[in-house]
Backbone bond lengths (Angstrom), bond angles and torsions (degrees), N, CA, C in turn:
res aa  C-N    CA-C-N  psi(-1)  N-CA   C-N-CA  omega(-1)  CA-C   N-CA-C  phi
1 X - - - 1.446 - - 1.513 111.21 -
2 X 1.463 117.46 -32.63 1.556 110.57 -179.91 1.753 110.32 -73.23
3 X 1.323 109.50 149.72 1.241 124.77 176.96 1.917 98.09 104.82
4 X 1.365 97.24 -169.60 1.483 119.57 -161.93 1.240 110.15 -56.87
5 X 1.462 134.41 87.90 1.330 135.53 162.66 1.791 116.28 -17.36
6 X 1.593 126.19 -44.91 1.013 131.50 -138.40 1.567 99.94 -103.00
7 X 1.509 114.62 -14.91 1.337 123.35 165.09 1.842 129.58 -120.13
8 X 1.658 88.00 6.89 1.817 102.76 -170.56 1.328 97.11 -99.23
9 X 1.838 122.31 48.56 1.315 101.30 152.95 1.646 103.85 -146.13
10 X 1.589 115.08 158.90 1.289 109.17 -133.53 1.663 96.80 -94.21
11 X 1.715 99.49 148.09 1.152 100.44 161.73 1.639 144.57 -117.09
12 X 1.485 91.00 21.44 1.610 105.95 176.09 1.931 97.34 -97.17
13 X 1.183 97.24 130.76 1.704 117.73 -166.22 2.060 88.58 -67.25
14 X 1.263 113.49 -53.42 1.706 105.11 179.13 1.464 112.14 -46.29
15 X 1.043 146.58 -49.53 1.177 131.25 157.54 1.422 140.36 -5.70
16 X 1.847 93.28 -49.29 1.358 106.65 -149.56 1.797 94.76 -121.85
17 X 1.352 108.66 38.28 1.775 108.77 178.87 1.124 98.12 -66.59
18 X 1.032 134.66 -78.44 1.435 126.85 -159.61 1.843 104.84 -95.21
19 X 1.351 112.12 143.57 1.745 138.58 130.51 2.073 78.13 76.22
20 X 1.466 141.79 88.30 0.936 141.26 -124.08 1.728 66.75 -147.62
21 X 1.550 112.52 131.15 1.715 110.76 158.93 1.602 117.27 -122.95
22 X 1.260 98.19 143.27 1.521 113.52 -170.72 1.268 115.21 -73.21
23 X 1.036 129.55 98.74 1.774 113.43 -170.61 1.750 99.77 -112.72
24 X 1.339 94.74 126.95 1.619 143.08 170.03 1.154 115.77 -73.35
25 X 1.574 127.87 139.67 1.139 126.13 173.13 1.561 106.30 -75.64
26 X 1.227 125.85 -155.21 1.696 134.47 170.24 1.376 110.88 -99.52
27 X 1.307 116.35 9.01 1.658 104.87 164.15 1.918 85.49 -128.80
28 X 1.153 126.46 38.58 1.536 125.02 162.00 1.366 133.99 49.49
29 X 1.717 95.64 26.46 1.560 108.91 149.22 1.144 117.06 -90.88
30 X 1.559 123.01 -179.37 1.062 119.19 -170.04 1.624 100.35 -93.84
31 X 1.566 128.79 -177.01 1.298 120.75 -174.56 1.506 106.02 -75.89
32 X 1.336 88.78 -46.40 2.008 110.29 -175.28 1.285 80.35 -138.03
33 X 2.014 97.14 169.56 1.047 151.53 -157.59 1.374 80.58 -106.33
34 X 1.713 109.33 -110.60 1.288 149.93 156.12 0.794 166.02 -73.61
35 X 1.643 108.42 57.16 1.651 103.41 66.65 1.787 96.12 -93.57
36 X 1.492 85.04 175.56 1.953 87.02 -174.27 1.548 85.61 -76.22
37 X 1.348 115.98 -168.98 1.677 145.78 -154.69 1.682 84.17 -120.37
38 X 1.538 129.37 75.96 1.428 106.89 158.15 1.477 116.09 -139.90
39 X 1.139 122.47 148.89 1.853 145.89 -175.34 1.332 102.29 -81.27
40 X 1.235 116.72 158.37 1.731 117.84 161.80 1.827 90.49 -87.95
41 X 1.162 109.48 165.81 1.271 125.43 169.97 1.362 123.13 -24.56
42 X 1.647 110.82 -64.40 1.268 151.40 -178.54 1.617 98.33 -33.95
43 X 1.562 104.29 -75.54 1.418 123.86 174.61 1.521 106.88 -42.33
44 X 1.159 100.62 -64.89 1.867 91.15 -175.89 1.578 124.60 -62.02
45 X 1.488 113.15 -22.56 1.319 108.95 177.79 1.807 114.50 -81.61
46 X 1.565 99.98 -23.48 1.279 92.09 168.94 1.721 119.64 -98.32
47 X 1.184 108.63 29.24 1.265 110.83 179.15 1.754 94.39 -109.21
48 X 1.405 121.84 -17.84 1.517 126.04 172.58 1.248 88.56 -63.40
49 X 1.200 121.17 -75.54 1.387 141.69 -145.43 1.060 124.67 -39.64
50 X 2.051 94.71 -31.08 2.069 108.18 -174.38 1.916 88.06 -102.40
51 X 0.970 121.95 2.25 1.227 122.08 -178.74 1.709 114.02 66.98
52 X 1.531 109.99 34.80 1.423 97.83 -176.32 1.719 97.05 -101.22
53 X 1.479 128.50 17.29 1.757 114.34 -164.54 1.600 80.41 -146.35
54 X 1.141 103.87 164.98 1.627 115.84 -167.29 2.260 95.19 -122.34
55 X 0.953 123.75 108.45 1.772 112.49 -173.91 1.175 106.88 -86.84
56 X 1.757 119.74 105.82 1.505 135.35 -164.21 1.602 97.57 -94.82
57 X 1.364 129.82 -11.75 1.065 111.05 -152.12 2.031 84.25 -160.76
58 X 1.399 128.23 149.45 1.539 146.49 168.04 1.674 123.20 -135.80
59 X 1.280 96.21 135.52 1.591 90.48 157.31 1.209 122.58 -75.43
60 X 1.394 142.04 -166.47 1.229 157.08 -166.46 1.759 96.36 -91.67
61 X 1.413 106.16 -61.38 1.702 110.52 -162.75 1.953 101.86 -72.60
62 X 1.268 103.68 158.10 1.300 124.08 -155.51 1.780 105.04 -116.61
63 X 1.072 112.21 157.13 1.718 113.30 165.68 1.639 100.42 -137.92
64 X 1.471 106.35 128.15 1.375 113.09 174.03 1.564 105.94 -96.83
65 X 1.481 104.46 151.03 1.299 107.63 129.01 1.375 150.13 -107.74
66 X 1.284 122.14 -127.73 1.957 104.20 163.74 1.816 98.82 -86.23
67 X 1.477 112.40 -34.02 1.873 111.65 -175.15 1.402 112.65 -106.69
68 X 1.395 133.94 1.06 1.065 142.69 176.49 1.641 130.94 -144.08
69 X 1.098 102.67 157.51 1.241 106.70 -179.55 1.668 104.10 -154.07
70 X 1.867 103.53 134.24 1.548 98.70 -152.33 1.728 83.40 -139.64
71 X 1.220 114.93 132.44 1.702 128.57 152.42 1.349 104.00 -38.93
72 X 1.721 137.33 127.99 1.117 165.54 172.26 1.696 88.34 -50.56
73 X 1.754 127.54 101.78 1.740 106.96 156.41 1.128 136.09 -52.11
74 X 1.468 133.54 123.87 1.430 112.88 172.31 1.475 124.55 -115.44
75 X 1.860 112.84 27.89 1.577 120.19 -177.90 1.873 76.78 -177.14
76 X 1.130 92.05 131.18 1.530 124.52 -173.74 1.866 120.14 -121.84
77 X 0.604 147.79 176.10 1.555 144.45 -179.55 1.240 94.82 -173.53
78 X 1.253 111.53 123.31 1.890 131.59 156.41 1.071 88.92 -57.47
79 X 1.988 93.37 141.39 1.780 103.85 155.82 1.558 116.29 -73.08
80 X 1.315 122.25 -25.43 1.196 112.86 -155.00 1.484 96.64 -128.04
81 X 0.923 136.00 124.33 1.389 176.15 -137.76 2.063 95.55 -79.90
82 X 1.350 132.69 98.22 0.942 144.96 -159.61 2.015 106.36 -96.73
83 X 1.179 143.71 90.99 1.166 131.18 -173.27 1.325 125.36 -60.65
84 X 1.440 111.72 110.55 2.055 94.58 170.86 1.310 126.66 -28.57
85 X 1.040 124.52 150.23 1.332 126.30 153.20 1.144 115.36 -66.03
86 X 1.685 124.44 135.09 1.196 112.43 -177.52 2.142 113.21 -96.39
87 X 1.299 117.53 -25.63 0.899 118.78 -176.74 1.998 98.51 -95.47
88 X 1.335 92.58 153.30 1.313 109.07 -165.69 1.690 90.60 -107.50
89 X 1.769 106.15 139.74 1.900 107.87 -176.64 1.653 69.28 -97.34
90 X 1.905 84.68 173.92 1.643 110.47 -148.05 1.623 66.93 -119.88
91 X 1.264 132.73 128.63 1.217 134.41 -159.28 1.776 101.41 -169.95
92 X 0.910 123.27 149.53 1.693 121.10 -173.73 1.136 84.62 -91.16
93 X 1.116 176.02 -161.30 1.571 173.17 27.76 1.600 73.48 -155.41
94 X 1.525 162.91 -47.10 1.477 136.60 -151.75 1.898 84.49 -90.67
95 X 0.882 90.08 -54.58 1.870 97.36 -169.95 1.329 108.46 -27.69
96 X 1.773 105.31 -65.69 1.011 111.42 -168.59 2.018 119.16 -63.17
97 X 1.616 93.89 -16.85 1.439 111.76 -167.26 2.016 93.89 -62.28
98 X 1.525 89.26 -65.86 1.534 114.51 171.36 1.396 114.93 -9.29
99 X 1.731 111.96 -64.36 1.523 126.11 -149.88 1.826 78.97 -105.70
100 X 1.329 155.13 28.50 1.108 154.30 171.99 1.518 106.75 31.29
101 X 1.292 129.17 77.35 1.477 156.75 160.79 1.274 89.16 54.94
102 X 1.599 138.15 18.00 1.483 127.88 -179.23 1.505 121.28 -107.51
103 X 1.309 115.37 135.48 1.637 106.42 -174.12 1.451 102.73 -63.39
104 X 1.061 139.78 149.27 1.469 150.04 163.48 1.075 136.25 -66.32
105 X 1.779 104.91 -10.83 1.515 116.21 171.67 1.308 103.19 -95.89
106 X 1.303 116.00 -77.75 1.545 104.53 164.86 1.265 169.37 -121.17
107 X 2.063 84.44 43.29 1.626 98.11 179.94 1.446 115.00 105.15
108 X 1.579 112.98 -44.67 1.742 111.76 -167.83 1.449 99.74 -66.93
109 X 1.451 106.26 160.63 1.653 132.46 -178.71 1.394 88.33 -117.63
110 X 1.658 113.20 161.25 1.352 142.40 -159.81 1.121 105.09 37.74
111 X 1.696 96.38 160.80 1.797 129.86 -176.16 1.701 98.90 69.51
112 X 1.589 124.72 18.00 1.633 90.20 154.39 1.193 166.08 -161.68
113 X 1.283 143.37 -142.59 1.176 133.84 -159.33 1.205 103.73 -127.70
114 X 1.048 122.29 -173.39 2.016 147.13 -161.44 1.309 112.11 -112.29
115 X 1.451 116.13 96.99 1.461 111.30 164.10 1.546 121.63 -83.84
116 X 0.970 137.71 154.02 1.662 164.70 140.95 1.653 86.54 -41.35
117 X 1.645 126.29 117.19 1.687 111.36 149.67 1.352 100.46 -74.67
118 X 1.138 109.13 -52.31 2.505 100.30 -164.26 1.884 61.83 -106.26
119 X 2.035 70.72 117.11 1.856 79.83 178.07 1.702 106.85 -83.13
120 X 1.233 115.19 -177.13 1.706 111.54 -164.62 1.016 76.06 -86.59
121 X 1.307 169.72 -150.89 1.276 161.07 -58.06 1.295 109.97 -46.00
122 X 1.754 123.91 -33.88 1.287 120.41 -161.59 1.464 92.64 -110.57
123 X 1.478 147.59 -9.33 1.414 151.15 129.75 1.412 100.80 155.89
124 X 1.254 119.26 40.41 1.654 122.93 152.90 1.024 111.38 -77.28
125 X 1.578 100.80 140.33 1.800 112.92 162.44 1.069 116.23 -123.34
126 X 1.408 106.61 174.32 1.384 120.64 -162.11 1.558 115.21 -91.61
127 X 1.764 121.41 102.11 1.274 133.04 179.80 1.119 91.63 -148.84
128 X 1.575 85.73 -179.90 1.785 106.45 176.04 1.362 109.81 -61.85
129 X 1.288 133.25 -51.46 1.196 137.22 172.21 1.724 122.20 -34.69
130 X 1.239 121.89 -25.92 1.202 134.60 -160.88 1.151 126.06 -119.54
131 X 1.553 133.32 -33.98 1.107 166.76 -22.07 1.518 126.34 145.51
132 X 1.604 130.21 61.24 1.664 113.89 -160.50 1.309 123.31 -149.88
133 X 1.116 115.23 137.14 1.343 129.31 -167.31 1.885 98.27 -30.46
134 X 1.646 116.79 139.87 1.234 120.48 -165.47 1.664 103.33 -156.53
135 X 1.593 126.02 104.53 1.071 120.69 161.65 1.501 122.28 -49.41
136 X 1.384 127.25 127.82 1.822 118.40 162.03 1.633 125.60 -11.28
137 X 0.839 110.37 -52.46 1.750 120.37 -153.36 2.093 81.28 -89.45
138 X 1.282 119.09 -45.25 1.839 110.96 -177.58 1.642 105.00 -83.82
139 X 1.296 123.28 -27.48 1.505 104.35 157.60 1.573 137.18 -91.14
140 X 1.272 107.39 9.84 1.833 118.91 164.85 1.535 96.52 -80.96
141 X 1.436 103.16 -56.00 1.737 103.98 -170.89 1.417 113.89 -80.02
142 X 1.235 132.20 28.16 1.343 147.11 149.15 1.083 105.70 -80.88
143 X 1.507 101.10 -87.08 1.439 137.96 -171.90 1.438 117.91 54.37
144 X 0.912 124.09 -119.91 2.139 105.45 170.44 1.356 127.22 -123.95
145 X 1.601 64.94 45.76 2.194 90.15 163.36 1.418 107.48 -94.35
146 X 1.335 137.28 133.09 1.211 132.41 121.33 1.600 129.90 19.27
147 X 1.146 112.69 156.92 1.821 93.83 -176.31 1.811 79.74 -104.68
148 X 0.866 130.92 -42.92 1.852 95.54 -172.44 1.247 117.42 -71.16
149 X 1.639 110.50 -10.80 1.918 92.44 179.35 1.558 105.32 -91.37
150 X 1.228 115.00 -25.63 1.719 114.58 166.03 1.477 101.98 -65.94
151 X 1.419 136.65 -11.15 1.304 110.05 170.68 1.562 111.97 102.73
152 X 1.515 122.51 -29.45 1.596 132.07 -150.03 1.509 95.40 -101.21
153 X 1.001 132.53 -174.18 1.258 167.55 -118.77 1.433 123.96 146.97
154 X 1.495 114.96 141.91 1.648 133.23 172.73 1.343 114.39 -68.09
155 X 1.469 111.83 159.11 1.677 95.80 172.51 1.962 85.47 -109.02
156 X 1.579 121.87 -30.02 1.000 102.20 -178.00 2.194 99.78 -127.35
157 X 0.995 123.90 132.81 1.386 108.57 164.32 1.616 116.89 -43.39
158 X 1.494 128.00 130.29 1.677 106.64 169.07 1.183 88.63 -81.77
159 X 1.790 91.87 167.11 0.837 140.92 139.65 1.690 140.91 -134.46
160 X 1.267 117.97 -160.82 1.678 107.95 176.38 1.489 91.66 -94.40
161 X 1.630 104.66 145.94 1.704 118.14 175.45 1.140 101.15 -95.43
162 X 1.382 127.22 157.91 1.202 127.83 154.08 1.407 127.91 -81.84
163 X 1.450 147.84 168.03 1.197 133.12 -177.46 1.289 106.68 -73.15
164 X 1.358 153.79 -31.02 1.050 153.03 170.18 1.510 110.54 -54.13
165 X 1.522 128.36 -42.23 1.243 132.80 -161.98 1.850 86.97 -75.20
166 X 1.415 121.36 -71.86 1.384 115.36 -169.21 1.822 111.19 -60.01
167 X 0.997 123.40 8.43 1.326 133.88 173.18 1.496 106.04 -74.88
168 X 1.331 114.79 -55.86 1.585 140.89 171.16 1.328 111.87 -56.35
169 X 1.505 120.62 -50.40 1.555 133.98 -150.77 2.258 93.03 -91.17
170 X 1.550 101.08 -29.68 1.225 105.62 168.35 1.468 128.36 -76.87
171 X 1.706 109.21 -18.46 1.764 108.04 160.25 1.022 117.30 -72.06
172 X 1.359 137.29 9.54 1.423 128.39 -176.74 1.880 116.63 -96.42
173 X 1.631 75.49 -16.29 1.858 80.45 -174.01 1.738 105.64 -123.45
174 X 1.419 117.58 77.25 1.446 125.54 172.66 1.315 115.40 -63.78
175 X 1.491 114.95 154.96 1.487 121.34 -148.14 1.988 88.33 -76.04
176 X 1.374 112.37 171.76 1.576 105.12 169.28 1.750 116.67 -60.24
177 X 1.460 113.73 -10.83 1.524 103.14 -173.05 1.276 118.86 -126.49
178 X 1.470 148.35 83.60 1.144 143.34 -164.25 1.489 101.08 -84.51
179 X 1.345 131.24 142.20 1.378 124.91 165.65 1.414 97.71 -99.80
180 X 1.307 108.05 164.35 1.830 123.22 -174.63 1.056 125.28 -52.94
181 X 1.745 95.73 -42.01 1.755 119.43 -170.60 1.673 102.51 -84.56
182 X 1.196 122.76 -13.85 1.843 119.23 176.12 1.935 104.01 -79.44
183 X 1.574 114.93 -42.51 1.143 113.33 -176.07 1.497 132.38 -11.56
184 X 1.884 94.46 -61.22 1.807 98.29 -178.27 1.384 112.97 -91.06
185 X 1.134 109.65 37.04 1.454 112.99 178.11 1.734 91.36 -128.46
186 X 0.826 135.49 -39.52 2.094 133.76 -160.61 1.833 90.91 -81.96
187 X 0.951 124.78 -32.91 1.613 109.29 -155.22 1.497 112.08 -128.84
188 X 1.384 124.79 9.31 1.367 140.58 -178.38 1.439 116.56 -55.91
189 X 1.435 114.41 -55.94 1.038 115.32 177.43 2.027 118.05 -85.93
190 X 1.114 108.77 7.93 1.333 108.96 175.37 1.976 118.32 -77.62
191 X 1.210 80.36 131.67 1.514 94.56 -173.79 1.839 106.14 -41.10
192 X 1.532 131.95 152.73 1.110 127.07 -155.32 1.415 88.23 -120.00
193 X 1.285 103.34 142.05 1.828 102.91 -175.83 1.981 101.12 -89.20
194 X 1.610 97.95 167.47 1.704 82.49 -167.39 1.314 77.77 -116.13
């Protein structure tokens, strides 16, 4: 539990096989999207325990000890109110978050990597500005050409996201396991389609 609330929850899915808790900020979003905001069990029961998380929500199965015996949490809420980060790190996992797992030339998901648009050879660098999600087979046939002499085109210009924008761009891709009891907590505040 000690250290950075906003990055102390896990994101390898083995971890989290069994009894997985949702932890909420103090106004009852989640911390992140994507990855979601979740503890192994362990973590959340001892986060009751020091009294820093409030348990809004349980599974059925129980963990004893020798003087207690406590319902498994499965949606947690910090007491104390955790601030976003406001600047977003330039990170291949944000990039790729950014351009939503799609190459930018033409759309396909999986296999990829990060192209250079004004590739560094011709004196591009590496930022958000420059910078975009790129299947294998559309960044060989780039390669450190130019986008009009390769022929291609963007589907979006990058740019830098804000943390709010990949906050949004991260509800679209939920982890493989939602439990029942996280539901009215992940999608509450999402705009309602008419």
């Amino acid at each position: 539990m000690d250290g950075d609330f906003r990055t102390h929850f896990v994101r390898e899915p083995s971890a989290l096989r069994q009894h997985p808790a949702l932890v909420l900020n103090a106004d009852y979003r989640p911390l992140s999207y994507y990855p979601l905001s979740l503890w192994p069990w362990q973590e959340a029961v001892k986060a009751a325990f020091l009294d820093r998380v409030d348990i809004i929500a349980e599974y059925d199965d129980v963990v004893r000890s020798p003087s207690m015996v406590l319902k498994i949490p499965s949606v947690v809420v910090l007491k104390d109110y955790v601030k976003p980060r406001k600047r977003v790190a330039f990170t291949r996992f944000n990039l790729f978050l950014r351009d939503q797992f799609r190459c930018q030339y033409c759309g396909s998901k999986g296999d990829l990597t990060f192209d250079h648009v004004v590739p560094r050879a011709s004196g591009g660098i590496t930022s958000w500005e420059n910078v975009v999600a790129a299947c294998s087979p559309c960044n060989l046939r780039k390669g450190s050409k130019s986008l009009r002499r390769a022929g291609m085109s963007l589907y979006r210009a990058p740019r830098q996201p804000t943390a709010g924008e990949l906050l949004d761009v991260g509800r679209k891709f939920p982890p493989n396991h939602l439990h029942d009891s996280w539901l009215d907590f992940l999608y509450w505040d999402a705009e309602l389609e008419a």
